[in-house]
ZAVEXMI-534341 format. One record per residue (C-alpha): residue number from 1; residue in one letter; x negated, y, z negated; chain. Coordinates in Angstrom, 2 decimals. Layout:
<recs>
[NUM,A,[X,Y,Z],A];
...
</recs>
This chain:
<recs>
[1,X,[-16.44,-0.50,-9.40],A];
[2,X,[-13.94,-2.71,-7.43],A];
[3,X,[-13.58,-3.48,-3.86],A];
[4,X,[-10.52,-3.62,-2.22],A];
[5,X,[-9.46,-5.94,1.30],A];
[6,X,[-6.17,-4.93,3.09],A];
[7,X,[-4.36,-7.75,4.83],A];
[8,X,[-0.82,-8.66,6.58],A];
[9,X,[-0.39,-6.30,8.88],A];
[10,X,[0.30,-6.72,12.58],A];
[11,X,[3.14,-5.99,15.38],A];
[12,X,[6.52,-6.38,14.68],A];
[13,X,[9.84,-4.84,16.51],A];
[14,X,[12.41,-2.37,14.90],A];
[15,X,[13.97,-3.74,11.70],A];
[16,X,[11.80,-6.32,10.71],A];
[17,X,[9.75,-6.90,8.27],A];
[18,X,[5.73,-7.40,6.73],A];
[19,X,[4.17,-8.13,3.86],A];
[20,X,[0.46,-6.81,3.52],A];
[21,X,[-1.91,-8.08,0.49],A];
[22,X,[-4.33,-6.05,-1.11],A];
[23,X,[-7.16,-8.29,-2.61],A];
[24,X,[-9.27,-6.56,-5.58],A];
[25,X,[-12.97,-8.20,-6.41],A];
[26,X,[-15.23,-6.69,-9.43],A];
[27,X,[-13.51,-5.22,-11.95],A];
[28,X,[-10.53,-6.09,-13.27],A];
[29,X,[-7.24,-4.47,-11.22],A];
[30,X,[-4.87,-4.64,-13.90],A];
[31,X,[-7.32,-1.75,-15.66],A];
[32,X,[-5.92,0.84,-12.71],A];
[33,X,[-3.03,2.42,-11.26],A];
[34,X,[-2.96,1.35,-7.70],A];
[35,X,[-1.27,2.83,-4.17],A];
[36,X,[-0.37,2.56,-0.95],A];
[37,X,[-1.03,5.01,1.60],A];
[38,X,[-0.81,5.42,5.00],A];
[39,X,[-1.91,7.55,7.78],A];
[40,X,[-0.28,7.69,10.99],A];
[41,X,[-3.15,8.88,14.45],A];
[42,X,[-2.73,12.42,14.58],A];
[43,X,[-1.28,13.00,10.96],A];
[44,X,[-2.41,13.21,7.45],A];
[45,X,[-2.46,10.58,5.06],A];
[46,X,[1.13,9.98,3.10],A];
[47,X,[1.48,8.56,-0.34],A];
[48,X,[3.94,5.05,0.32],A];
[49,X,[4.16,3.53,-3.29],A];
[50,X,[2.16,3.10,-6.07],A];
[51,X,[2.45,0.66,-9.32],A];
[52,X,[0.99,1.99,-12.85],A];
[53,X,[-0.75,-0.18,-15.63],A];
[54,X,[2.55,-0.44,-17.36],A];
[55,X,[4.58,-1.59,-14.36],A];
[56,X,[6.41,1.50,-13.25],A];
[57,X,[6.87,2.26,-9.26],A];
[58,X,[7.00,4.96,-7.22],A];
[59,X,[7.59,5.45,-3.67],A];
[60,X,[7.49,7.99,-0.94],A];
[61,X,[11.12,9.70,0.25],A];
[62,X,[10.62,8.01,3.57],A];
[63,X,[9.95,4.62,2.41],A];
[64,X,[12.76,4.18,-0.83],A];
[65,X,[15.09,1.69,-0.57],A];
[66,X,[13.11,-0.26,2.32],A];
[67,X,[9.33,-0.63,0.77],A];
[68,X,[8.71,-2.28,-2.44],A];
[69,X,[5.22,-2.30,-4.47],A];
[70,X,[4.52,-5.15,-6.38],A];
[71,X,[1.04,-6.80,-8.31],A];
[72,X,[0.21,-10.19,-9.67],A];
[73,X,[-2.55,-9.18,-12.17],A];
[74,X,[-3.62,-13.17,-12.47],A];
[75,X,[-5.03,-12.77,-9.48],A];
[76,X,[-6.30,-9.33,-8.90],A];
[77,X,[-3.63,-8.92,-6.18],A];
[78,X,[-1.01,-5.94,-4.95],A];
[79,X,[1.57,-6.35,-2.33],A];
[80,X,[3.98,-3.87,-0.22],A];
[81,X,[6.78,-5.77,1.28],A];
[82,X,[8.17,-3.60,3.78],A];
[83,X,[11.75,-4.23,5.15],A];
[84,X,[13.71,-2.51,7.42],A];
[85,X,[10.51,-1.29,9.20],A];
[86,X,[11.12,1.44,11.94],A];
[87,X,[8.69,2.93,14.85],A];
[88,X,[8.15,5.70,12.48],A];
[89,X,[6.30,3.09,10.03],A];
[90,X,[3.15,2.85,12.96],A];
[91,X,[0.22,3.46,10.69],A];
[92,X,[-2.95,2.37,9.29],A];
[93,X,[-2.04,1.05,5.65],A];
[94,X,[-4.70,1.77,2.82],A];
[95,X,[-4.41,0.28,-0.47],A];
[96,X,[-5.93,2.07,-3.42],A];
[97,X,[-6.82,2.37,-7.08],A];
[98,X,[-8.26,4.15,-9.99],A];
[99,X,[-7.76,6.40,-13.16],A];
[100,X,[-6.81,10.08,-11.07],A];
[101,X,[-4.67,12.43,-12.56],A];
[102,X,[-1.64,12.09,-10.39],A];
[103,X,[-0.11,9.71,-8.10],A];
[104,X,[-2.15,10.55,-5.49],A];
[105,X,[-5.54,10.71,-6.67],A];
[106,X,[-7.70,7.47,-6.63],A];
[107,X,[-11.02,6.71,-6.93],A];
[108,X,[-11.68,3.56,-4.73],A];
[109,X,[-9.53,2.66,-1.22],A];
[110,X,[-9.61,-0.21,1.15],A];
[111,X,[-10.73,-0.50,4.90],A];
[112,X,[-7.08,-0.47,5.99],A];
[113,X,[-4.59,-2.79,7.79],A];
[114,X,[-2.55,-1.61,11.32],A];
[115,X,[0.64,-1.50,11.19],A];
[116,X,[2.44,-1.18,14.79],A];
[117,X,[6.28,-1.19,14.81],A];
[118,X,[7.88,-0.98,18.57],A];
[119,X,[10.90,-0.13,19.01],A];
</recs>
């Protein structure tokens, strides 16, 4: 089992930029493949970026080149710096992890963290 706390999101205008946190508590986060997802009022959820055991990334069409997924194992922690954000972006953010088959499969997810771009 591990629990998973969103953080960093907020309001900020056309082309700038966030940085959320996912915090992991229980077991060990390095064990899993973890994600970002996010899901927009209105709109299913979308697969952002996710980070495997061995390092690898992966990343959603709309989000490469301006997202980037990154983990500090030491400290059970995952990050998605997101640059170039556009009103498009406006979304609750989830954070995820686990052992599913795919990209998109995972076992445990945060609470979430808004994410409001204006433009």
């Amino acid at each position: 089992q591990v629990q998973l706390v969103e953080s960093g999101g907020g309001l900020v205008q056309a082309g700038g930029s966030l940085r959320l946190s996912c915090a992991a508590s229980g077991r060990t986060f390095s064990r899993y493949r973890r994600g970002w997802f996010r899901q927009a009022p209105g709109k299913e959820r979308e697969f952002v970026a996710a980070i495997t055991r061995s390092g690898d990334t992966y990343y959603g069409e709309s989000v490469k080149g301006r997202f980037t997924i990154s983990r500090d194992n030491t400290n059970n922690m995952m990050y998605l710096e997101m640059n170039s954000l556009k009103p498009e972006d406006t979304a609750v953010y989830y954070c995820a992890a686990g052992f599913g088959a795919t990209l998109y499969e995972y076992e445990y997810w945060g609470q979430g963290t808004q994410v409001t771009v204006s433009s």
